[in-house]
Residue, then its C-alpha position, 0 to 999 in steps of 0.5 A: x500500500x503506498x496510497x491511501x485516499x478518500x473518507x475514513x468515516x470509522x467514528x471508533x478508529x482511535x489508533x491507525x498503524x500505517x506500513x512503512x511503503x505508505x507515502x501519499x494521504x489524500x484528500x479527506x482521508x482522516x476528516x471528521x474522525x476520532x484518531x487520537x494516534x498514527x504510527x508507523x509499523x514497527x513502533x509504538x503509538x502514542x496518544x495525541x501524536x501523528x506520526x507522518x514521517x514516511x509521508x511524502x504528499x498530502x491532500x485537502x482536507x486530511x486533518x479536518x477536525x483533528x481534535x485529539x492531535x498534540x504532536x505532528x511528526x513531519x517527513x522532513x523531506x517533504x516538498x511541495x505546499x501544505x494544502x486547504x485545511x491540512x489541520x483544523x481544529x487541533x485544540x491540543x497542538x501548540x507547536x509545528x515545525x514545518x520542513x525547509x521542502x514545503x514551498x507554501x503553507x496555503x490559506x486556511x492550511x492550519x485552521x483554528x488552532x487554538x493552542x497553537x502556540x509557536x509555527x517554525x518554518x524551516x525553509x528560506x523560502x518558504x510563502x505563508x500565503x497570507x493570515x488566512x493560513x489560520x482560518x478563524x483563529x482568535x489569536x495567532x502563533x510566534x513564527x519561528x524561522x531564519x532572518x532571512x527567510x521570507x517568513x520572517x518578512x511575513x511575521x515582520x510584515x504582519x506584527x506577529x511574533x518573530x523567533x530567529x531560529x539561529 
Protein backbone atom coordinates (compact mmCIF):
# COMPACT_ATOMS: atom_id res chain seq x y z
CA UNK A 1 0.00 0.00 0.00
CA UNK A 2 1.96 3.26 -0.76
CA UNK A 3 -1.55 5.31 -1.38
CA UNK A 4 -4.48 5.90 0.88
CA UNK A 5 -7.37 8.18 -0.09
CA UNK A 6 -10.91 9.13 0.46
CA UNK A 7 -13.05 9.21 3.73
CA UNK A 8 -12.33 7.19 6.71
CA UNK A 9 -15.66 7.78 8.34
CA UNK A 10 -14.75 4.98 11.18
CA UNK A 11 -16.08 7.08 14.45
CA UNK A 12 -14.25 4.38 16.82
CA UNK A 13 -10.83 4.02 14.55
CA UNK A 14 -8.66 5.99 17.59
CA UNK A 15 -5.24 4.50 16.65
CA UNK A 16 -4.20 3.64 12.76
CA UNK A 17 -0.94 1.83 12.14
CA UNK A 18 0.40 2.84 8.91
CA UNK A 19 3.09 0.41 6.87
CA UNK A 20 6.17 1.85 6.18
CA UNK A 21 5.60 1.92 1.99
CA UNK A 22 2.53 4.31 2.78
CA UNK A 23 3.77 7.90 1.21
CA UNK A 24 0.79 9.79 -0.13
CA UNK A 25 -2.79 10.56 2.32
CA UNK A 26 -5.14 12.22 0.12
CA UNK A 27 -7.99 14.16 0.44
CA UNK A 28 -10.27 13.95 3.39
CA UNK A 29 -8.84 10.79 4.42
CA UNK A 30 -8.93 11.37 8.16
CA UNK A 31 -11.87 14.21 8.35
CA UNK A 32 -14.18 14.38 10.76
CA UNK A 33 -12.63 11.15 12.67
CA UNK A 34 -11.54 10.41 16.47
CA UNK A 35 -7.71 9.21 15.53
CA UNK A 36 -6.04 10.16 18.61
CA UNK A 37 -2.63 8.44 17.26
CA UNK A 38 -0.99 7.41 13.78
CA UNK A 39 2.01 5.30 13.78
CA UNK A 40 4.14 3.57 11.78
CA UNK A 41 4.50 -0.45 11.96
CA UNK A 42 7.30 -1.28 13.78
CA UNK A 43 6.75 1.27 16.53
CA UNK A 44 4.92 2.09 19.29
CA UNK A 45 1.66 4.70 19.33
CA UNK A 46 1.50 7.28 21.11
CA UNK A 47 -1.77 9.35 22.44
CA UNK A 48 -2.11 12.66 20.78
CA UNK A 49 0.98 12.11 18.27
CA UNK A 50 0.65 11.71 14.23
CA UNK A 51 3.40 10.39 13.07
CA UNK A 52 3.89 11.15 9.41
CA UNK A 53 7.05 10.63 8.87
CA UNK A 54 7.07 8.43 5.52
CA UNK A 55 4.51 10.67 4.43
CA UNK A 56 5.82 12.32 1.06
CA UNK A 57 2.21 14.12 -0.22
CA UNK A 58 -0.71 15.35 1.17
CA UNK A 59 -4.25 16.28 0.03
CA UNK A 60 -7.03 18.57 1.40
CA UNK A 61 -8.76 18.22 3.83
CA UNK A 62 -6.70 15.47 5.89
CA UNK A 63 -6.71 16.63 9.18
CA UNK A 64 -10.18 18.38 9.35
CA UNK A 65 -11.30 18.08 12.71
CA UNK A 66 -8.14 16.63 14.14
CA UNK A 67 -9.36 17.41 17.89
CA UNK A 68 -7.07 14.58 19.83
CA UNK A 69 -3.74 15.61 17.83
CA UNK A 70 -0.99 17.04 20.21
CA UNK A 71 2.43 16.17 18.15
CA UNK A 72 2.67 16.34 14.15
CA UNK A 73 5.86 14.27 13.28
CA UNK A 74 6.56 15.95 9.84
CA UNK A 75 8.64 13.76 6.69
CA UNK A 76 11.35 16.01 6.94
CA UNK A 77 11.85 15.50 3.25
CA UNK A 78 8.62 16.69 2.25
CA UNK A 79 8.11 19.48 -0.78
CA UNK A 80 5.75 20.97 -2.26
CA UNK A 81 2.52 23.45 -0.10
CA UNK A 82 0.74 22.34 2.75
CA UNK A 83 -2.84 22.09 1.20
CA UNK A 84 -6.59 23.65 2.43
CA UNK A 85 -7.38 22.67 5.97
CA UNK A 86 -4.48 20.20 6.13
CA UNK A 87 -5.18 20.58 10.30
CA UNK A 88 -8.17 22.04 11.53
CA UNK A 89 -9.45 22.32 14.65
CA UNK A 90 -6.48 20.52 16.98
CA UNK A 91 -7.21 22.48 20.31
CA UNK A 92 -4.33 20.49 21.62
CA UNK A 93 -1.29 21.25 19.25
CA UNK A 94 0.68 24.01 20.50
CA UNK A 95 3.79 23.83 18.18
CA UNK A 96 4.57 22.66 14.40
CA UNK A 97 7.61 22.53 12.68
CA UNK A 98 7.25 22.71 9.15
CA UNK A 99 10.30 21.37 6.96
CA UNK A 100 12.51 23.71 4.68
CA UNK A 101 10.79 21.36 1.43
CA UNK A 102 7.49 22.82 1.63
CA UNK A 103 7.41 25.67 -0.74
CA UNK A 104 3.80 27.30 0.50
CA UNK A 105 1.70 26.97 3.60
CA UNK A 106 -1.96 27.73 1.51
CA UNK A 107 -4.86 29.68 3.24
CA UNK A 108 -6.85 28.08 5.91
CA UNK A 109 -3.96 25.05 5.75
CA UNK A 110 -3.64 25.40 9.61
CA UNK A 111 -7.29 26.34 10.79
CA UNK A 112 -8.47 27.09 14.21
CA UNK A 113 -5.68 26.26 16.09
CA UNK A 114 -6.26 27.35 19.43
CA UNK A 115 -3.34 26.16 21.40
CA UNK A 116 -1.01 26.69 18.94
CA UNK A 117 1.10 28.48 20.33
CA UNK A 118 4.96 28.51 18.07
CA UNK A 119 4.83 27.90 13.96
CA UNK A 120 8.76 27.08 12.88
CA UNK A 121 9.34 27.22 9.26
CA UNK A 122 12.45 25.85 8.18
CA UNK A 123 12.75 26.72 4.88
CA UNK A 124 14.22 30.29 3.49
CA UNK A 125 11.78 30.15 1.11
CA UNK A 126 9.19 29.36 2.40
CA UNK A 127 5.30 31.56 1.49
CA UNK A 128 2.89 31.66 4.13
CA UNK A 129 0.04 32.67 1.71
CA UNK A 130 -1.50 35.11 3.96
CA UNK A 131 -3.35 35.36 7.90
CA UNK A 132 -5.68 33.40 6.26
CA UNK A 133 -3.08 30.26 6.79
CA UNK A 134 -5.02 30.45 10.09
CA UNK A 135 -8.58 30.43 9.32
CA UNK A 136 -10.85 31.93 12.20
CA UNK A 137 -8.09 31.66 14.76
CA UNK A 138 -8.60 34.23 17.54
CA UNK A 139 -5.03 34.56 18.26
CA UNK A 140 -2.03 33.96 16.19
CA UNK A 141 1.35 31.88 16.89
CA UNK A 142 5.16 33.26 17.13
CA UNK A 143 6.85 32.16 13.75
CA UNK A 144 9.98 30.90 14.08
CA UNK A 145 12.46 30.80 11.16
CA UNK A 146 15.53 32.17 9.78
CA UNK A 147 16.05 36.09 9.45
CA UNK A 148 16.24 35.92 6.16
CA UNK A 149 13.51 33.89 5.12
CA UNK A 150 10.69 35.21 3.60
CA UNK A 151 8.65 34.01 6.87
CA UNK A 152 10.45 36.24 8.63
CA UNK A 153 9.25 39.07 6.02
CA UNK A 154 5.81 37.84 6.65
CA UNK A 155 5.82 37.54 10.63
CA UNK A 156 7.66 41.23 10.35
CA UNK A 157 5.13 42.41 7.80
CA UNK A 158 2.07 41.18 9.82
CA UNK A 159 3.15 42.17 13.69
CA UNK A 160 3.24 38.64 14.51
CA UNK A 161 5.80 37.31 16.72
CA UNK A 162 9.28 36.69 15.42
CA UNK A 163 11.54 33.98 16.78
CA UNK A 164 15.15 33.65 15.00
CA UNK A 165 15.84 30.02 14.85
CA UNK A 166 19.86 31.00 14.96
Amino acid sequence: ITELNGLMKQPLLVEVEIPTSLVILGGGCFESSNVSSIYIRGTEPVGGTFDLSNITKFGAYIFDGAYQLKKMILNPNLTGELPVEFIKGANYLTELEIPAGVTKVTNKSLSNLGALKTLTILGNETVIESDQVFGASSKFPAIKANAASKAAEFAKANGYTFIDLE
